[in-house]
C-alpha positions in Angstrom: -7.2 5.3 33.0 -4.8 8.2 32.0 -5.6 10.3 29.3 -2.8 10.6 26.4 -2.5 14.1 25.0 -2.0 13.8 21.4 0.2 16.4 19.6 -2.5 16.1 16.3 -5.4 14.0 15.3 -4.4 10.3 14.6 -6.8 8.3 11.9 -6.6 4.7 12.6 -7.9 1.4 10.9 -8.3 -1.5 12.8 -8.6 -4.9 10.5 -8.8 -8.6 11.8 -10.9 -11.6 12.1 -14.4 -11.8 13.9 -13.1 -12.5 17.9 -9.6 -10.6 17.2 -10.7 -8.1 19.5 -10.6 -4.9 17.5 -14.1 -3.6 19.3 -12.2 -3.5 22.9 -8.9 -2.7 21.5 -11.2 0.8 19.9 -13.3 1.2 22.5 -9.4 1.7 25.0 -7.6 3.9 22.8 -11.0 6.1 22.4 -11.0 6.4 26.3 -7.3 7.3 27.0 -6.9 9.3 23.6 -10.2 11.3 23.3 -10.6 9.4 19.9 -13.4 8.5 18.2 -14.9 4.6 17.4 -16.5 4.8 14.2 -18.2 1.0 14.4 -20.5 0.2 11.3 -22.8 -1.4 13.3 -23.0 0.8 16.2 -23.5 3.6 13.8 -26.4 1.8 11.7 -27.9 1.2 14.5 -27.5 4.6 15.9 -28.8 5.7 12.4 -31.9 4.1 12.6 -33.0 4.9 15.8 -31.5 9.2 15.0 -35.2 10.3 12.6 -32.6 12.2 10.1 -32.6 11.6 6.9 -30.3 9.5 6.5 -31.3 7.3 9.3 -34.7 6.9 7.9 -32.5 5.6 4.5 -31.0 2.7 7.0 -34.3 2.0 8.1 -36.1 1.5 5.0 -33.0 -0.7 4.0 -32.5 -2.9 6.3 -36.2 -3.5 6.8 -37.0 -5.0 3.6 -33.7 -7.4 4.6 -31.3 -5.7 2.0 -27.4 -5.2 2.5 -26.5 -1.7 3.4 -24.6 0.1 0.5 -21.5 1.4 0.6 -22.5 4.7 -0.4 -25.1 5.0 3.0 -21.7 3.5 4.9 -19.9 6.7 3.8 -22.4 8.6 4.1 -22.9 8.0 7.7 -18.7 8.2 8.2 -18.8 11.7 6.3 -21.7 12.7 9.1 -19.0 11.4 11.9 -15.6 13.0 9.9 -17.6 16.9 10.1 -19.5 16.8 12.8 -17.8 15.0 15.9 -14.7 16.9 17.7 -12.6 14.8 18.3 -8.9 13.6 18.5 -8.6 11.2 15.5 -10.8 8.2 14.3 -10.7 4.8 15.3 -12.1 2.9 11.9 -13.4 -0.6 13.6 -14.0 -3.0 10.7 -14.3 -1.1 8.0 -13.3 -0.8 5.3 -13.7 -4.6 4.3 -13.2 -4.2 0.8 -11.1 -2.5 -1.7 -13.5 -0.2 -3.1 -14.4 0.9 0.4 -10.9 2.0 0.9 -10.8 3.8 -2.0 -14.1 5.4 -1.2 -12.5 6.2 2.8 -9.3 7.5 1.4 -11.4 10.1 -1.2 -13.6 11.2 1.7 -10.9 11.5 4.2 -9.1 13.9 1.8 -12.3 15.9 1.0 -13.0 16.5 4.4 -9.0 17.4 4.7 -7.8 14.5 6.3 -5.7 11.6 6.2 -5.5 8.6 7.2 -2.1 7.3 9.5 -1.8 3.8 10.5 -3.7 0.3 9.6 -3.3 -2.1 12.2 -3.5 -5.9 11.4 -4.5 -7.6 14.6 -2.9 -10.8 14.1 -4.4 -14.0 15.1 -3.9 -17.9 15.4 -7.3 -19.0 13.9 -7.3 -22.5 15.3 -7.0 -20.8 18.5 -9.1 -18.3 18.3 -12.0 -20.0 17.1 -11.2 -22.1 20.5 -11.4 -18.8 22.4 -15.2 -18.0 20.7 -15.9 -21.5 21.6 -15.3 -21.3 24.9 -16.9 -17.9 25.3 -19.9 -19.2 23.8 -19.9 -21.9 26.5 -19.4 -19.7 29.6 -21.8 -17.0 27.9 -24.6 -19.7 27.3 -23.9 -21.5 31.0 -24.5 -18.1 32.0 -28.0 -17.7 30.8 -27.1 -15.0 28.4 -27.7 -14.6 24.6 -24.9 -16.0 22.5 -24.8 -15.9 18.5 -26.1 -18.5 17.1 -23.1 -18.6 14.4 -21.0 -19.0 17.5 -19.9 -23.0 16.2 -16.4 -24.0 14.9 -18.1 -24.8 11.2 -19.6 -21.5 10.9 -16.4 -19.7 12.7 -14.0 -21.0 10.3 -16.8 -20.0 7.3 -16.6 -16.4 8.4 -12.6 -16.9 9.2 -12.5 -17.9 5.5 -14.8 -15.5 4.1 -13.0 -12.3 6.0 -9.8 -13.4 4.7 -11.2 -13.8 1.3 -12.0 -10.1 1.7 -9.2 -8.4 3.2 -6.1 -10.3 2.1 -6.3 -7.5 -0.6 -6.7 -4.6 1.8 -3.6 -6.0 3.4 -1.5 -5.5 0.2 -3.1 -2.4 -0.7 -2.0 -1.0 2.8 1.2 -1.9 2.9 2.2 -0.6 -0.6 0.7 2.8 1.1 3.7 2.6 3.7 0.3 2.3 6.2 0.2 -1.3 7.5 1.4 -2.1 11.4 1.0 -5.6 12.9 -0.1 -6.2 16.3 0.1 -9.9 18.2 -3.7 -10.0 18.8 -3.4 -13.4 20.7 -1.5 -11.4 23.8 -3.5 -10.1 26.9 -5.7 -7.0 26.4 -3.4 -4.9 28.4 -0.3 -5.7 26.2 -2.2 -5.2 23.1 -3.1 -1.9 24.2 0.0 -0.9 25.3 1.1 -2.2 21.7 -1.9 -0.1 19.7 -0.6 3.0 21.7 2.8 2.7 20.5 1.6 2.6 17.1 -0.5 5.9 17.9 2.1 7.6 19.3 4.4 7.1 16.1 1.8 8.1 13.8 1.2 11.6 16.3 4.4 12.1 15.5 
């Protein structure tokens, strides 16, 4: 893969629907930009396992079965935002809510940032779900784990409650000049080649 030299850091948020893709789309433009994936889960997880401080607060949370706050969720983005060099920050489903974009856009300016493009990954959700589906299938066929959410009632549930969710973000984002669309239901290479446009603008 060729490596894209960037003329300044790039902060990105990716938003869209469980399946959209927004975990591959990341993990490509952190590879061929020298960016950084900032994942909730991969960094809870990452937490837990670290023995600092706060990764002994994840533990103890999610432990007893509670929801991770929003504060710890910052917390663990402020940790990322000071400490990793790197050439911007790929936000991968998160924020989710309005009061966790507020919160992002006061830390990113504390830490003397900003952030330049949100990136709606745009989906067909009767499709989509059909794409899960058929994962699932292949996945299970295969002898390996598949989510047990992974049905067409509980898709459309989570379709339903994500929209629920971010419809707000979407408006909040585009009154902030921020919000880019992106065909999610294209191949991964023309999606990529899509998300690097967007990149490059923002660079610039």
């Amino acid at each position: 893969m060729t490596t894209v030299t960037q003329t300044r850091p790039v902060n990105i948020i990716l938003l869209g629907p469980p399946g959209a893709g927004k975990g591959t789309q990341a993990q490509l433009l952190a590879e061929a930009r020298n960016m950084k994936q900032l994942s909730t889960g991969d960094m809870l997880r990452a937490a837990r396992s670290s023995g600092t401080e706060m990764g002994k607060r994840v533990a103890d949370v999610m432990d007893k079965g509670e929801l991770v706050t929003d504060d710890i969720v910052i917390g663990l983005i402020e940790e990322q935002l000071t400490t990793v060099q790197a050439d911007g920050f790929i936000f991968d489903g998160f924020p989710r809510t309005l009061a966790q974009a507020d919160a992002l856009d006061a830390l990113l300016k504390k830490s003397g940032q900003r952030l330049d493009a949100v990136v709606a990954m745009e989906v067909d959700d009767e499709v989509l779900v059909k794409r899960i589906l058929n994962r699932a299938e292949q996945a299970k066929a295969a002898g390996q784990p598949v989510r047990a959410d992974d049905n067409e009632e509980s898709l459309k549930l989570r379709l339903m409650e994500y929209y629920k969710k971010t419809s707000p973000l979407m408006g909040y984002y585009h009154a902030k000049g921020a919000l880019r669309h992106v065909d999610a239901m294209a191949d991964i290479a023309s999606i990529a080649k899509d998300m690097s446009a967007i990149v490059t603008e923002a660079a610039g």
